[in-house]
C-alpha positions as CSV (number, residue, x, y, z in Angstrom):
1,X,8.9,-9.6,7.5
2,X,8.0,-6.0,8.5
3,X,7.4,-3.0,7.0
4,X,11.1,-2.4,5.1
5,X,11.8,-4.8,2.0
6,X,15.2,-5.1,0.9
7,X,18.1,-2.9,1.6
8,X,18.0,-1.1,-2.2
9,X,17.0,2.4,-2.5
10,X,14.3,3.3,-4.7
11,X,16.6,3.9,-7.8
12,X,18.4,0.8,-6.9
13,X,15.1,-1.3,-7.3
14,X,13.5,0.1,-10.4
15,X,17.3,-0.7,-12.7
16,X,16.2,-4.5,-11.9
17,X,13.0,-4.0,-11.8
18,X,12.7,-2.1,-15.1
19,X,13.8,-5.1,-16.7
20,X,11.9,-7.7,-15.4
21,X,9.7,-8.1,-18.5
22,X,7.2,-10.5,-17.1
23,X,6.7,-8.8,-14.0
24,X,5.7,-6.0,-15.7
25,X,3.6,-7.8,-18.4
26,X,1.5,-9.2,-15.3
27,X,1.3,-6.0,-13.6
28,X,-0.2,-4.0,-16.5
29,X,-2.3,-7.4,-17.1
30,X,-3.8,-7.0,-13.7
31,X,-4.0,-3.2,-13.6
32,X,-6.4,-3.7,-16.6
33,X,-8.4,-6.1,-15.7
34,X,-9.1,-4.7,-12.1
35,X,-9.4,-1.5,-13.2
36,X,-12.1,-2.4,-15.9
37,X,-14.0,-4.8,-13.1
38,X,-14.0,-1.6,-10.7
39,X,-15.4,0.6,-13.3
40,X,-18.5,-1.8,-14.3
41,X,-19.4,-2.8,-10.7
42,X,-19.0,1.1,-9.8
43,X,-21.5,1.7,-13.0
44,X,-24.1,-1.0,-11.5
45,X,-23.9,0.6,-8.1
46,X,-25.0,4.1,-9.6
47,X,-24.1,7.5,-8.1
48,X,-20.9,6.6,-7.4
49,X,-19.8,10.2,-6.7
50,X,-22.3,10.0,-3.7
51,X,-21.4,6.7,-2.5
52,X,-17.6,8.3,-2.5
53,X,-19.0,11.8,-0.9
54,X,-21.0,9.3,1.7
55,X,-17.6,7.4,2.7
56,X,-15.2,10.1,3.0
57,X,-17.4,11.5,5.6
58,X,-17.7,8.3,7.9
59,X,-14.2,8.0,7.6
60,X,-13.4,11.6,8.6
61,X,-16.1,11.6,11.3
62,X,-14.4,8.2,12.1
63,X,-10.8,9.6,12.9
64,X,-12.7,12.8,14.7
65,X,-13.9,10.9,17.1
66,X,-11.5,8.3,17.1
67,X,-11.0,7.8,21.0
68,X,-14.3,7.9,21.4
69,X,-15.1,4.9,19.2
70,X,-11.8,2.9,20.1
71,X,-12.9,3.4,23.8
72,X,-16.6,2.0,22.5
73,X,-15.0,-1.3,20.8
74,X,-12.9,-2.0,23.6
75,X,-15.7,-2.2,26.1
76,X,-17.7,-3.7,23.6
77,X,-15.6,-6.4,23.2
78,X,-14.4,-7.4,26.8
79,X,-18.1,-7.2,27.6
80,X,-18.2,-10.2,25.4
81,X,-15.5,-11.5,27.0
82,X,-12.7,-10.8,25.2
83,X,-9.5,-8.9,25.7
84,X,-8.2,-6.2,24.3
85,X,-4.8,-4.8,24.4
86,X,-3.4,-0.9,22.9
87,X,0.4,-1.6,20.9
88,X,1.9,2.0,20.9
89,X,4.3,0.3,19.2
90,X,5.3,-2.9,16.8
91,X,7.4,-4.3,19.5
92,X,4.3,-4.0,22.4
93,X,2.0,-5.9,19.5
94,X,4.7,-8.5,19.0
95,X,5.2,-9.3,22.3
96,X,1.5,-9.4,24.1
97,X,1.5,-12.3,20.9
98,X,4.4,-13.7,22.1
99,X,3.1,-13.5,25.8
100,X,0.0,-15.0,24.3
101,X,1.5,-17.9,22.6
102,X,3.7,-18.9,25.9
103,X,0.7,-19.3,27.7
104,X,-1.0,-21.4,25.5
105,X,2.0,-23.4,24.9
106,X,1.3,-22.9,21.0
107,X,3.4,-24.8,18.5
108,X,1.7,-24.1,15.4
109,X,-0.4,-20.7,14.2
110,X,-2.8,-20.3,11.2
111,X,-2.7,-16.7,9.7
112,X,-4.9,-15.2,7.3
113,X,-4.0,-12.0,5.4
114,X,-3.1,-9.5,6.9
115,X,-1.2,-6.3,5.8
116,X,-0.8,-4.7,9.4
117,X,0.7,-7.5,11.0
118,X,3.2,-7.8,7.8
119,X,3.8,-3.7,9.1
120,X,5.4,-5.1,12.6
121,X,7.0,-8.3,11.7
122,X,4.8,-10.5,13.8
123,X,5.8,-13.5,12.5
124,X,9.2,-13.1,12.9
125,X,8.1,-12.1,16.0
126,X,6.3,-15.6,16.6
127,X,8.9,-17.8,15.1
128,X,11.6,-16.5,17.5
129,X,9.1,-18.1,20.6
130,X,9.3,-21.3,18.4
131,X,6.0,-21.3,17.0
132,X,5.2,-22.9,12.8
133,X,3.5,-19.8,11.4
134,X,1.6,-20.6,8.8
135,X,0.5,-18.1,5.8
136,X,-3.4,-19.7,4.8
137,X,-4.1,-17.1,2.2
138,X,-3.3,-19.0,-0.9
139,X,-1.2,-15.7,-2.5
140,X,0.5,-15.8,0.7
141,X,1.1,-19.3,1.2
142,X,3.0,-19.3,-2.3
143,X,5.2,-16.4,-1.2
144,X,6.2,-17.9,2.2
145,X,6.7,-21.7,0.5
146,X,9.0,-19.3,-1.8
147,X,11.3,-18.7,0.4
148,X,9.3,-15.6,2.3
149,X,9.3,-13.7,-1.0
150,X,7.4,-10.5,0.0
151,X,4.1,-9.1,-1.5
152,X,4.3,-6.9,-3.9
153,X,0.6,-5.9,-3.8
154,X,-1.5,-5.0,-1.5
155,X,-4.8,-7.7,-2.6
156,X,-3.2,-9.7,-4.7
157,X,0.1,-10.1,-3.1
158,X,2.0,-13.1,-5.4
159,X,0.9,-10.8,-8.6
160,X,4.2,-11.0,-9.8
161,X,4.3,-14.8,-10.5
162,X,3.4,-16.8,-12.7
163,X,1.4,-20.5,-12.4
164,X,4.6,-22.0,-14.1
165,X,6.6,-20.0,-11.0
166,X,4.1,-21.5,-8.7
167,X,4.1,-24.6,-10.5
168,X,8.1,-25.0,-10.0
169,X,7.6,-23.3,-6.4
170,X,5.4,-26.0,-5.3
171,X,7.4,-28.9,-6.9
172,X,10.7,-27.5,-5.5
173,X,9.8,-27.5,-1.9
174,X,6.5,-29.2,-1.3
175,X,7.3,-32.6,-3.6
176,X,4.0,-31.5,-5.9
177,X,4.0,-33.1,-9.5
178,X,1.0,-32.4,-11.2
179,X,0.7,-29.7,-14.5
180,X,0.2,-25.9,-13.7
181,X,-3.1,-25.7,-13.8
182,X,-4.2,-23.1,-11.7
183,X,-7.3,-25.8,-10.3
184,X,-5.1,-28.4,-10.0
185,X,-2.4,-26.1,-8.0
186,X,-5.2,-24.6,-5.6
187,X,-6.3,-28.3,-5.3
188,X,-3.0,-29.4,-3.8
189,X,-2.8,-25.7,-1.2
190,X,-6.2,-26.7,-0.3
191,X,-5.4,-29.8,1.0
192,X,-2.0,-28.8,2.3
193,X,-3.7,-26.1,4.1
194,X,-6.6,-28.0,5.4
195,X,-4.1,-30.3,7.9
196,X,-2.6,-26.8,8.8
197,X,-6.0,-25.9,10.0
198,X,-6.7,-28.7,12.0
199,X,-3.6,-28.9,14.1
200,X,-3.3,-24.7,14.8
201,X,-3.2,-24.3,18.3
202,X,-3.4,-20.3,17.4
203,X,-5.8,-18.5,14.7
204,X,-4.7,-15.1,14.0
205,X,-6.4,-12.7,11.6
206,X,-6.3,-8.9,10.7
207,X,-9.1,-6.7,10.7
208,X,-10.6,-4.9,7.5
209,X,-13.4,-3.1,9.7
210,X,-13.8,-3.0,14.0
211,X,-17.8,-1.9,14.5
212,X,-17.3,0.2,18.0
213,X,-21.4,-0.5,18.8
214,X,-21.0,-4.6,18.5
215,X,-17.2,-4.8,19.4
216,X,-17.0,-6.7,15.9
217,X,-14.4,-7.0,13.4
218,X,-15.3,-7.6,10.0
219,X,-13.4,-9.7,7.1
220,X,-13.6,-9.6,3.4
221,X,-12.1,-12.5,1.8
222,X,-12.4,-14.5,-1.5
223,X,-11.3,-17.6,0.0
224,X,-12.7,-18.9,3.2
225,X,-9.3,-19.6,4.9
226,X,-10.3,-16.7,7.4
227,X,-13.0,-18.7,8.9
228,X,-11.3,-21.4,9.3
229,X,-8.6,-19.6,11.0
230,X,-11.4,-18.2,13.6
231,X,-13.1,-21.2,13.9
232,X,-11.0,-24.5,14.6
233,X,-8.1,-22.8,16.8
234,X,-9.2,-22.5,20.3
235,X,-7.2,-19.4,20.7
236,X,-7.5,-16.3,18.6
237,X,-5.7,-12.7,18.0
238,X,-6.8,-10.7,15.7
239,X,-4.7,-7.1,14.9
240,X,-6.3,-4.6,13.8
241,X,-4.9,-0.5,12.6
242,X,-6.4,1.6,15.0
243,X,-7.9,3.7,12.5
244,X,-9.5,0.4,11.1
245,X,-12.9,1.5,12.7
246,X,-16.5,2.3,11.7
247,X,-19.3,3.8,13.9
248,X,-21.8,1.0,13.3
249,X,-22.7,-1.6,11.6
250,X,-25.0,0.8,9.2
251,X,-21.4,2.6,8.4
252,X,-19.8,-1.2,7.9
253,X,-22.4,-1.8,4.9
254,X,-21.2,1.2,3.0
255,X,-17.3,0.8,3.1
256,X,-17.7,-3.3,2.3
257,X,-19.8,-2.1,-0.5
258,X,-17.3,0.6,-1.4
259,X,-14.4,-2.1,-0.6
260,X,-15.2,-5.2,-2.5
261,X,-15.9,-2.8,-5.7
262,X,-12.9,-0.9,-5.6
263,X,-10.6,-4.0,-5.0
264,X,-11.5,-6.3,-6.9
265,X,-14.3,-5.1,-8.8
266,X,-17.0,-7.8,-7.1
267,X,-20.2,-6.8,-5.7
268,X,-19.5,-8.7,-2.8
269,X,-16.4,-11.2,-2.5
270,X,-16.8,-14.4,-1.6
271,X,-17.4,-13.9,2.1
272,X,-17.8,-10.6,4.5
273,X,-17.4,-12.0,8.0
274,X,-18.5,-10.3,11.2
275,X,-17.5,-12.1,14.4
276,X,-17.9,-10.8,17.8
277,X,-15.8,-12.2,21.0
278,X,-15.1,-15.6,22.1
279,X,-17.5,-18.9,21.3
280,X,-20.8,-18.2,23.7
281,X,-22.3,-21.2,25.9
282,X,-24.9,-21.5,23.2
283,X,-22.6,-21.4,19.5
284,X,-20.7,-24.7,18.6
285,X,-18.2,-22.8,16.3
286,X,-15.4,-20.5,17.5
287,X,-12.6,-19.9,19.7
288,X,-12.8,-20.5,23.5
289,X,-10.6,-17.1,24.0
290,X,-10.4,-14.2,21.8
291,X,-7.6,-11.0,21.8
292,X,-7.8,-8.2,20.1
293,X,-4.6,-6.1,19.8
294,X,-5.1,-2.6,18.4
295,X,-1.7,-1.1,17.1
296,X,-0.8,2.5,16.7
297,X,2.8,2.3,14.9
298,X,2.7,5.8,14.5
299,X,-0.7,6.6,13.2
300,X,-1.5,8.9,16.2
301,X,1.7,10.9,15.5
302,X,-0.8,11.3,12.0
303,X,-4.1,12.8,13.5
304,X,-4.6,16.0,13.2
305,X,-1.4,17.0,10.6
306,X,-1.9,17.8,7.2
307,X,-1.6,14.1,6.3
308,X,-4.3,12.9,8.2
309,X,-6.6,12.0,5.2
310,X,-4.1,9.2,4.7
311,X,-5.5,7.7,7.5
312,X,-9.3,7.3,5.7
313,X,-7.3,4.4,3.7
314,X,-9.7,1.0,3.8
315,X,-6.6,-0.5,1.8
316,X,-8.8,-1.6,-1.5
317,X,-5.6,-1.0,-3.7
318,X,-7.5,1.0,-6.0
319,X,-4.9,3.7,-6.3
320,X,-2.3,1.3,-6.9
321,X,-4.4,-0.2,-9.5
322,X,-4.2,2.9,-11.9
323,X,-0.8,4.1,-11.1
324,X,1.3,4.7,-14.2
325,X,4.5,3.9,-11.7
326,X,3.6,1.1,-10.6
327,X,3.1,-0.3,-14.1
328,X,6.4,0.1,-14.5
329,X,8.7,-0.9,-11.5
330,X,6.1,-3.4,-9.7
331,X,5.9,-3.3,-5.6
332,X,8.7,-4.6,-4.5
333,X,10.7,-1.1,-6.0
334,X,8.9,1.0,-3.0
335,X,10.9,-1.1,-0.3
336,X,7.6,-1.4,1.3
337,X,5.1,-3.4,2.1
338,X,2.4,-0.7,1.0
339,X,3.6,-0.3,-2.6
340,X,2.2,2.2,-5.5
341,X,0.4,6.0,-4.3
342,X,-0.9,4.8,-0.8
343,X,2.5,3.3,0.1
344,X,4.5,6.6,-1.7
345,X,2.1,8.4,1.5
346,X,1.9,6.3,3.8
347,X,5.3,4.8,4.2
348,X,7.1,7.6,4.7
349,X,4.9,8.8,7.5
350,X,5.3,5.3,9.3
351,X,8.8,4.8,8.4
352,X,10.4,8.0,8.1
353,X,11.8,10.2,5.9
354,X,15.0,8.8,6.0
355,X,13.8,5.2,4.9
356,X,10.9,6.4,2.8
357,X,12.1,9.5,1.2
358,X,12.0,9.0,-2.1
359,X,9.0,7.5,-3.0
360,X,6.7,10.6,-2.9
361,X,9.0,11.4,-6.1
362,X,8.0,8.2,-7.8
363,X,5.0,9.8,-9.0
364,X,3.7,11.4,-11.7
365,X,1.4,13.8,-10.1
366,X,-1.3,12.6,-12.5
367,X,-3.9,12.5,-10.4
368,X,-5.3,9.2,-11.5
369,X,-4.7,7.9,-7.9
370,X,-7.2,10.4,-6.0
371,X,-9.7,9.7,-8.5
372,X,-9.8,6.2,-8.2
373,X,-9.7,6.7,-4.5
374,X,-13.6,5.4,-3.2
375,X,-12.8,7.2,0.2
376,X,-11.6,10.1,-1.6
377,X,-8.0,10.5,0.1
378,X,-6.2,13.8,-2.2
379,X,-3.5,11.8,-2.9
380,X,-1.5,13.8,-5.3
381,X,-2.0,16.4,-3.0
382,X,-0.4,14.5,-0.6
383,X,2.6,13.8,-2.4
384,X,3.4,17.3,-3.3
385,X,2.8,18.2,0.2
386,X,5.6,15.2,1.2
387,X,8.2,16.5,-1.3
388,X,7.4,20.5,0.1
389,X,8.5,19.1,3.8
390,X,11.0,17.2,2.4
391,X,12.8,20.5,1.0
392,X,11.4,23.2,3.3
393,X,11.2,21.5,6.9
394,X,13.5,18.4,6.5
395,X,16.5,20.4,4.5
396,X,16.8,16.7,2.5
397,X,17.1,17.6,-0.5
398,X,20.4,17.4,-2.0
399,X,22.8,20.0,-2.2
400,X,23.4,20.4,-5.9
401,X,19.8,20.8,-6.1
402,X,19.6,23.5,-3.8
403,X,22.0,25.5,-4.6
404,X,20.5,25.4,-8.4
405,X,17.1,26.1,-7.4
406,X,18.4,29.3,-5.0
407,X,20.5,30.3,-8.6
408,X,17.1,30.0,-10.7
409,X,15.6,32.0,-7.9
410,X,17.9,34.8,-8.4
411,X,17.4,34.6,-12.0
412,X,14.1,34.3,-12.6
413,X,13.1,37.3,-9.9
414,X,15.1,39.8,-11.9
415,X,14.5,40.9,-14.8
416,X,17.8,42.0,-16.5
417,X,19.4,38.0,-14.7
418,X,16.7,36.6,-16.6
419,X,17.1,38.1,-19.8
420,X,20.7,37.6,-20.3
421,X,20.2,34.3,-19.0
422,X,17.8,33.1,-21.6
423,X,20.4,34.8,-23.9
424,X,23.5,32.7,-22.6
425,X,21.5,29.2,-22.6
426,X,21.4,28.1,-25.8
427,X,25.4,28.7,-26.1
428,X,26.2,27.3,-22.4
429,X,24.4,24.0,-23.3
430,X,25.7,23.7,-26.8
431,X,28.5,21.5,-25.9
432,X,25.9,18.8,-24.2
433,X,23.8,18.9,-27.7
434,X,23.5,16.3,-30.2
435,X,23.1,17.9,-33.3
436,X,21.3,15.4,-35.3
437,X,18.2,15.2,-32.3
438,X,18.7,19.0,-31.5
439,X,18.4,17.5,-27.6
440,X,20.5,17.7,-24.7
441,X,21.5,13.8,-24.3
442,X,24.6,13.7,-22.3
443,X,24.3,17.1,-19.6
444,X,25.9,18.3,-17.1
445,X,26.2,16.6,-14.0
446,X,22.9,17.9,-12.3
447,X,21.1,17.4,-15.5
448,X,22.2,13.6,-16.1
449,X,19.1,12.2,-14.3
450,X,17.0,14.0,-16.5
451,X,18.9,14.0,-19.7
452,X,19.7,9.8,-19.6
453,X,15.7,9.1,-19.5
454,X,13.8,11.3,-21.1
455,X,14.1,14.0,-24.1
456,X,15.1,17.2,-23.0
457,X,15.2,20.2,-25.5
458,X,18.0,22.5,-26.3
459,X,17.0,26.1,-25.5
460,X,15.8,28.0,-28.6
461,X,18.1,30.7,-29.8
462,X,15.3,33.2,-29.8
463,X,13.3,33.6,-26.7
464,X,9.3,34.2,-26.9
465,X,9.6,37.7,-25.3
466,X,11.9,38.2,-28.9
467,X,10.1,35.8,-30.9
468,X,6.8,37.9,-30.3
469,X,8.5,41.2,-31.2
470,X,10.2,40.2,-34.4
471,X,6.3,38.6,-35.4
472,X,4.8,42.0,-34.7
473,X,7.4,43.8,-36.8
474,X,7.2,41.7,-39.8
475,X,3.1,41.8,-39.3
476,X,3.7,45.6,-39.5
477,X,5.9,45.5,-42.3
């Protein structure tokens, strides 16, 4: 899987999607719940506008000095003795694996979650050297048993089913026949997963945090399957964004604080892992050789443009979490694996305009998404500033539009235009009016996508400009 789900255009995804009753009963079901955790952990923490003011600037001092602390974690690490490789691209990541896995003659890999290697397609990638991937995050281990049914959120990627799916899932292709439980479900992964564990030849993680002073990477999990997956294989890779990156471990503390809250409204999860390099002479657990692959994908071609904020992204989900869209259509309607405001962003910048651009239109410019934000990325902002390059630098928008918006141009900036225009509206339109709503439902052609969703008013007969006047006159009299 990489990046791109499906071949449907936005407005292609959300007509199935739309109705999809379930789906959309979990996702608002979720969205509440999450939300409501977030904003009683945030409570508990206290001062959460400073703890937000404190992260956004180690993240922006982070991608300031960006080569400076990559440079730091690289030595840092192969002073430990691992090695470290720069991906300009998805293809150089997938292939240092692949070179990887040929030398280690590897059969079988254990993955844990990991968002940026879903970006490149690395295990397609590693299937097509013959290696058993092997999803270990229980959300992810559903989707790939389900026939590689892609994520459609960023934390809690099988949101979309429910334990009777799973349930039917599991029995279908794994032979399980016990209730849906969810206990009695986990029970049977768990022990499914377990022999995976034990017979990896190759542990590959991502990377929620890299601590440039340590050469560390850090891992936030609810489930443990991460520590196995860096534990029992003798080899391990782990991928990391190269924006992925704190200063020290005194920065690390904040964002996992900042993290756990704002994704899943916990204190702390389960377990916050920091591992550094290979297994010593002196440690019993860990792999005998360690890689770290550091992937660009396009996020240099970021720093230092107007969209570099995006870039502060720690990936918590907390923006998709309050997003009025994404309440509606679900994740799999963005075409992406980053679904809801940070995917409407992000995707487009990875994936281009061509791919990606409609989603910074499937917003409602509320606002709600920059104020969840706990790294304080202006993502409204962001969007508008998407659609202005779509129209202004792109030349993408289509042509019906543009033409219109150069006629109200004209209009509007003269003033005699405008007035006979407002005149001539209400009796232009009046063939498109239903007379019992007084609304415009069936419009003209470039109106249809307006009219067929929403209620849009017939113009009065009496502007303001004449309204006002014939007030004033009746006041007088």
């Amino acid at each position: 899987m990489s990046m791109r789900i499906g071949n449907k255009t936005f407005k292609q995804a959300i007509k199935t999607e739309l109705k999809d009753e379930f789906m959309r009963g979990a996702v608002s079901s979720a969205q509440d719940r999450l939300r409501e955790r977030k904003i009683k952990t945030q409570e508990e923490l206290g001062n959460w506008e400073e703890w937000r003011n404190h992260s956004e600037e180690i993240r922006q001092h982070t991608l300031a000095n960006l080569d400076y602390y990559l440079n730091m974690l690289a030595e840092n690490v192969a002073a430990k003795g691992g090695h470290v490789f720069f991906a300009e691209t998805a293809e150089d990541a997938n292939q240092y694996v692949q070179k990887v896995l040929r030398e280690k003659n590897a059969k079988k890999v254990a993955k844990s979650k990991s968002m940026v290697t879903e970006e490149i397609g690395l295990n397609q990638a590693m299937e097509a050297v013959g290696c058993e991937v092997i999803e270990t995050d229980l959300g992810e281990y559903i989707l790939q048993v389900d026939d590689h049914n892609p994520p459609s959120h960023i934390v809690v990627p099988a949101l979309h089913l429910n334990k009777e799916q799973i349930q039917s899932v599991f029995s279908e292709k794994l032979g399980y026949d016990k209730s849906s439980q969810p206990e009695e479900l986990a029970l049977f992964a768990r022990q499914k997963l377990r022999e995976e564990f034990l017979s990896a030849d190759v542990g590959i993680t991502g990377c929620n945090f890299g601590v440039a002073e340590s050469g560390s990477f850090n891992l936030v999990t609810n489930e443990g399957n991460a520590r196995m997956v860096t534990t029992l294989p003798k080899t391990q890779i782990t991928v990391m964004g190269m924006e992925r990156l704190v200063p020290t471990h005194e920065e690390l503390e904040v964002l996992v604080t900042m993290l756990t809250r704002s994704a899943v409204g916990q204190k702390l999860t389960s377990y916050v892992t920091t591992l550094t390099g290979p297994r010593a002479d002196d440690e019993i657990d860990g792999p005998e050789e360690f890689h770290l692959i550091i992937v660009d994908n396009g996020r240099s071609k970021i720093l230092g443009t107007q969209f570099q904020s995006i870039l502060q992204c720690i990936r918590c989900a907390a923006c998709v979490n309050v997003c009025p869209v994404y309440r509606q259509t679900g994740g799999h309607s963005y075409g992406s694996i980053y679904p809801g405001p940070i995917g409407a962003v992000l995707s487009p910048l990875l994936g281009g305009y061509d791919t990606y651009k409609e989603l910074p239109y499937a917003s409602t410019l509320c606002g709600a998404c920059t104020e969840a934000c706990p790294v304080k990325i202006p993502l409204h902002d962001l969007l508008l500033e998407h659609r202005r390059v779509i129209v202004e630098e792109e030349h993408m928008s289509p042509f019906a539009e543009r033409l219109v918006m150069k006629g109200f141009a004209q209009g509007a900036s003269h003033a005699t235009l405008f007035k006979y225009g407002t005149k001539m509206a209400p009796t232009i339109m009046s063939p498109f009016e239903n007379k019992d709503k007084g609304m415009i439902t069936k419009g003209p052609k470039p109106l249809q996508a307006w009219t067929g969703s929403r209620d849009f008013p017939m113009p009065d007969e009496e502007n303001f400009r004449d309204w006002m006047q014939n007030r004033l006159k009746r006041g007088a009299k």
